[in-house]
C-alpha positions as CSV (number, residue, x, y, z in Angstrom):
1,X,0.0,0.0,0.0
2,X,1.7,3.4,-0.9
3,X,1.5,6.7,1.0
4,X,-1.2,8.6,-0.7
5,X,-3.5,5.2,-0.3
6,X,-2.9,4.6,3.0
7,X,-4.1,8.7,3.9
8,X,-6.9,7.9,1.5
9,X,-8.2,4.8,3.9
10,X,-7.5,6.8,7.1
11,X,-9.4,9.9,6.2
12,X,-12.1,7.6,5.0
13,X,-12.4,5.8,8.4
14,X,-12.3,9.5,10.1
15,X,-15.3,10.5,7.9
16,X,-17.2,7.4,8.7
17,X,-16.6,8.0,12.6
18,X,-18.1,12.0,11.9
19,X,-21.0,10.4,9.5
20,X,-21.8,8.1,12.5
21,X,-21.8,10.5,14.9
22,X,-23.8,13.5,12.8
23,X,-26.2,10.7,11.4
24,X,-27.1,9.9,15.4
25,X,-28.5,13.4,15.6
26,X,-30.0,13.4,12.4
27,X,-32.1,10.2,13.1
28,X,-33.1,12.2,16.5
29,X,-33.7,14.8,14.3
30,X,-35.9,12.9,12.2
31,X,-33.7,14.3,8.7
32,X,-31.8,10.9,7.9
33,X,-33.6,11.1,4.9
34,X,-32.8,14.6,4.0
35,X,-29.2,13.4,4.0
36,X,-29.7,11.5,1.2
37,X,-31.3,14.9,-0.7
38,X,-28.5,17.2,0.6
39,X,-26.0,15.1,-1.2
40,X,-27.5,15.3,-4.5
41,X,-27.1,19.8,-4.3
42,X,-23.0,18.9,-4.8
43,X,-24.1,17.2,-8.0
44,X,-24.7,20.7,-10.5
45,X,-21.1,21.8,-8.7
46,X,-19.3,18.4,-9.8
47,X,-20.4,18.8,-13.2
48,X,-19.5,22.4,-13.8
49,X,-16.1,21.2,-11.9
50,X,-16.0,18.2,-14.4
51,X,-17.0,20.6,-17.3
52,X,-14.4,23.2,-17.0
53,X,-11.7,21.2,-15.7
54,X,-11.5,22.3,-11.9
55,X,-11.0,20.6,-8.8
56,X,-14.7,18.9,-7.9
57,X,-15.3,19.5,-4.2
58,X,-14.5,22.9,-4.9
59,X,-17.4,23.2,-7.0
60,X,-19.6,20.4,-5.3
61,X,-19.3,22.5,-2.1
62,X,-19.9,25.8,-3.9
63,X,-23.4,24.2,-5.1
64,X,-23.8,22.1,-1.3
65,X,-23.3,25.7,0.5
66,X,-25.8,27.5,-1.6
67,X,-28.2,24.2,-1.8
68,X,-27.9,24.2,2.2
69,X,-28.5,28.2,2.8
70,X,-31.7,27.8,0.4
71,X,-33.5,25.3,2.2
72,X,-32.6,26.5,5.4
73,X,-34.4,30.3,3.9
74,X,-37.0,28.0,3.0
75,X,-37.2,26.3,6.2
76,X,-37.7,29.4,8.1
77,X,-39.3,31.8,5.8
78,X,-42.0,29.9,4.6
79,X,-42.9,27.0,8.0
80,X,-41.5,24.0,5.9
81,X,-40.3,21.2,7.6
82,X,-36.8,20.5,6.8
83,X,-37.5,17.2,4.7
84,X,-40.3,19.3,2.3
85,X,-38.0,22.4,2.2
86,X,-35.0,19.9,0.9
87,X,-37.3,18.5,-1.4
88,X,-38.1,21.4,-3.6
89,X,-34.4,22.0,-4.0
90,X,-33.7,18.2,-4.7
91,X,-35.4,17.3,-8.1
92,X,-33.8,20.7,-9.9
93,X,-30.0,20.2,-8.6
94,X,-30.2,16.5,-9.8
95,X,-31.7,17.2,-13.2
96,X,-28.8,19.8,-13.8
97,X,-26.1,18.2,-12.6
98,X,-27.1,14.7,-14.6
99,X,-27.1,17.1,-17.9
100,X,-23.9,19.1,-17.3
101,X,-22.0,16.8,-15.9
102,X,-19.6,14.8,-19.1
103,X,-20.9,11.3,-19.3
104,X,-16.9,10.0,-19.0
105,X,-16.8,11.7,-15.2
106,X,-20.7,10.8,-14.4
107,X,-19.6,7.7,-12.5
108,X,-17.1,9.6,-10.0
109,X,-19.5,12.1,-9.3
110,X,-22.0,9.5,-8.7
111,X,-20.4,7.2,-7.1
112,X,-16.9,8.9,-5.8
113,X,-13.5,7.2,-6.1
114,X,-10.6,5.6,-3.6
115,X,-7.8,6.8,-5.4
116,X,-4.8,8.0,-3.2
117,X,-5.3,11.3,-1.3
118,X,-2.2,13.8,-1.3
119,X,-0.6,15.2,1.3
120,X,-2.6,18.3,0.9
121,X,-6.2,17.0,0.2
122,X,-5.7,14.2,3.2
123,X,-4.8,17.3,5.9
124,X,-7.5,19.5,4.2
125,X,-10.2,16.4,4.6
126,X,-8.7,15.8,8.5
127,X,-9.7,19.7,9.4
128,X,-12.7,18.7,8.1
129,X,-13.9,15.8,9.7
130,X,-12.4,17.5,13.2
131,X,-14.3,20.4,12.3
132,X,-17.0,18.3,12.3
133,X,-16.6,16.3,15.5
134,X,-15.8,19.5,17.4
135,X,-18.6,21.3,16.4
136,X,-21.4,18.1,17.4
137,X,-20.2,17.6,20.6
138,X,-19.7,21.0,21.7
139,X,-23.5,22.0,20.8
140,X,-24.5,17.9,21.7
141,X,-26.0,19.3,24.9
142,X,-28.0,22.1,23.2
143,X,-29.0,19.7,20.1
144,X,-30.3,17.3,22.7
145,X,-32.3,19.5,24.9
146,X,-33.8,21.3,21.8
147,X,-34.9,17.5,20.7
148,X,-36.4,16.3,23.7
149,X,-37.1,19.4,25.9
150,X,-37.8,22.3,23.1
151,X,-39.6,24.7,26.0
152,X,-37.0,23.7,28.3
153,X,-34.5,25.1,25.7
154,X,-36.3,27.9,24.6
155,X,-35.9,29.0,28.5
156,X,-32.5,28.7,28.6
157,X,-32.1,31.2,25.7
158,X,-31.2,28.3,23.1
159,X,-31.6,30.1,19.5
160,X,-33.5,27.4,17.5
161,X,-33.0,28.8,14.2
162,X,-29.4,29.6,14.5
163,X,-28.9,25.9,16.2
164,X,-30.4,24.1,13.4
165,X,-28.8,26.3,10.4
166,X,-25.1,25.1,12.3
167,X,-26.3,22.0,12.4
168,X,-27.8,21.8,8.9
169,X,-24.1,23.3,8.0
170,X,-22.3,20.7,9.7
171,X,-24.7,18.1,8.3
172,X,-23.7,19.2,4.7
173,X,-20.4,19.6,5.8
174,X,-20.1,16.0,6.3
175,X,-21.7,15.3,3.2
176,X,-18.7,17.3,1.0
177,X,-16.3,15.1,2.4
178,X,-18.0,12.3,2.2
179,X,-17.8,13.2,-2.2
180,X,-14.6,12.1,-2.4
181,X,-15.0,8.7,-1.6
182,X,-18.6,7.7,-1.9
183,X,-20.0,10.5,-4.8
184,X,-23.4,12.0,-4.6
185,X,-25.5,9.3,-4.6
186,X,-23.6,7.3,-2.0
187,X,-22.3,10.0,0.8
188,X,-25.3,9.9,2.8
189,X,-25.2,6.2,3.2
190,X,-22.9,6.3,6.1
191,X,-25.3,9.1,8.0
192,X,-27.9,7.0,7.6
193,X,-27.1,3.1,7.8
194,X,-24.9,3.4,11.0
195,X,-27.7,5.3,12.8
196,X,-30.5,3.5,11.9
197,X,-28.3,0.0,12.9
198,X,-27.4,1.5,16.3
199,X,-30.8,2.6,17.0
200,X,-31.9,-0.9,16.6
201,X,-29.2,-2.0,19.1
202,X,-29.8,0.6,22.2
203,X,-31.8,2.9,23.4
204,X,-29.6,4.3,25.4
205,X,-28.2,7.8,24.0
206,X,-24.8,7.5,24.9
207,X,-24.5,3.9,23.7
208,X,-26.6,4.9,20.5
209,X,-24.2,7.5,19.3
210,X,-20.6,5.3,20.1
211,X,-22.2,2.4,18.6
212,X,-23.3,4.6,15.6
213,X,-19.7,5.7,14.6
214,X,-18.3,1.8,15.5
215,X,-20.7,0.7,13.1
216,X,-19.8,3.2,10.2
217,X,-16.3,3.0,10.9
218,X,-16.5,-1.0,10.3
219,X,-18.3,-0.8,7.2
220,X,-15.4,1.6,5.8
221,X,-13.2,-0.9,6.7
222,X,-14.7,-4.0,5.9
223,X,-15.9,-2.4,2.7
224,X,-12.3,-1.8,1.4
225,X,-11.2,-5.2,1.9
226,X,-14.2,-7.0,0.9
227,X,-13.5,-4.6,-2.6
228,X,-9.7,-4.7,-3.0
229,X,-9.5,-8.7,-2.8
230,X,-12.6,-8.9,-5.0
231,X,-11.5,-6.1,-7.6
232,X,-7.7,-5.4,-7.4
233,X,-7.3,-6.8,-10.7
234,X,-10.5,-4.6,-12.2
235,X,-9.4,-0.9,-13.3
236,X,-12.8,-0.4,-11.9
237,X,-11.8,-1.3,-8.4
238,X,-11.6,2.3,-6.8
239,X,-15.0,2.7,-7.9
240,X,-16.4,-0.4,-6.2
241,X,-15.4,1.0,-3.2
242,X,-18.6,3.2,-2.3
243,X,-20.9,0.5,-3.5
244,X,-19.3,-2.1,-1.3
245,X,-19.3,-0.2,2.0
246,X,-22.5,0.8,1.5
247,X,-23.0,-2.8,1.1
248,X,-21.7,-3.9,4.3
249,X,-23.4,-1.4,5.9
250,X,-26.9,-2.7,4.8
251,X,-25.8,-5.9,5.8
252,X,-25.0,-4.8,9.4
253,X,-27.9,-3.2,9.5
254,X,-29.9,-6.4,8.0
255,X,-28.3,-8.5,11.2
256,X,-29.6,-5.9,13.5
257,X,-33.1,-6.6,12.4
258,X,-32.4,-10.0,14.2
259,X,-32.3,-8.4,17.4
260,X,-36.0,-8.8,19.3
261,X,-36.2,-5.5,21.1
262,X,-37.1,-5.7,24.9
């Protein structure tokens, strides 16, 4: 394994522990779904990146920032719920980013790719993901008092829009570097398989959120073995990758189902 792989599988299991953790809240939060939507807003900046020959996060999070301040304007200025005001962004970003985007680069930006990270993109990625982590558990108290005890926050001077705008930021956040290695259509997966497995397991909160980012963090790493022994040979290997996490992941999630809850 050379240098730039082995950042590229480090980062990747540092995203999956911040997807885990972010996906907890947004399960709580009742958005897993939205996730899904959110990543889709990167797709029209991947294809104008693809296009005109640019790096693609830069343009998927140029699309993802604007994509995220609409439906949060939409949110608030119109009494939306989240999921709704997502939607009516959803359908147009996808539609334009499947047309602009070149058909030779529309698997990557689907799909994402595992090639090797350079020194520079893997510390650029690692502020990320600790931005992300930070930024949860520092407002994890507010986020779970506005949840379960939205009076009780209210009280306590907790600013509801400004809370969930940070956290729909840090939710999309998540999502752009999640691009890299899973693409559009697969970033979300890892916010919301891990949470939805864990909240079969426990119902403990605590317990729920660790076992949220074990369970994405195994599926990263299972996911790239299960791939590079059944691909190495294929030069479409790195872009098996997504698919087989995700795959994994569904599978953990399928043995969950076992579980009889008490």
């Amino acid at each position: 394994m050379s240098g730039g792989e082995a950042l590229t599988i480090g980062l990747a299991l540092l995203f999956a522990l911040a997807a885990g953790l972010v996906g907890s809240f947004a399960l709580m939060k009742r958005m897993l779904l939205a996730s899904d939507v959110i990543s889709h807003l990167a797709l029209p900046g991947l294809g104008i990146a693809f296009l005109l020959k640019f790096e693609p996060i830069v343009g998927g999070a140029a699309t993802l920032l604007l994509g995220t301040l609409l439906v949060w304007r939409l949110q608030k200025g119109t009494g939306l719920a989240t999921d709704a005001a997502i939607g009516v962004v959803f359908a147009a970003a996808l539609a334009i980013g499947a047309v602009i985007t070149p058909s030779e680069d529309l698997v990557e930006a689907l799909f994402g790719n595992f090639r090797p990270l350079s020194a520079m993109g893997f510390v650029l990625g690692l502020a990320g993901v600790l931005l992300v982590i930070a930024s949860v558990l520092h407002y994890k108290d507010r986020l779970t008092l506005s949840l379960f005890a939205p009076e009780l926050g209210a009280v306590t001077g907790i600013n509801v829009d400004r809370l969930d705008l940070g956290f729909l930021l840090i939710f999309s956040l998540t999502v752009l570097i999640g691009l890299r290695f899973m693409g559009a259509l697969l970033s979300s997966a890892l916010i919301i398989l891990p949470a939805a497995t864990a909240r079969r397991v426990t119902d403990r909160l605590s317990q729920f959120i660790a076992i949220s980012m074990i369970v994405s963090a195994v599926s990263v790493g299972i996911g790239f073995l299960v791939s590079s022994v059944l691909f190495r040979r294929s030069t479409a290997g790195a872009s098996t990758v997504g698919p087989t996490i995700v795959i994994v992941s569904a599978f953990l999630f399928a043995c969950s189902l076992l579980r009889k809850r008490a």
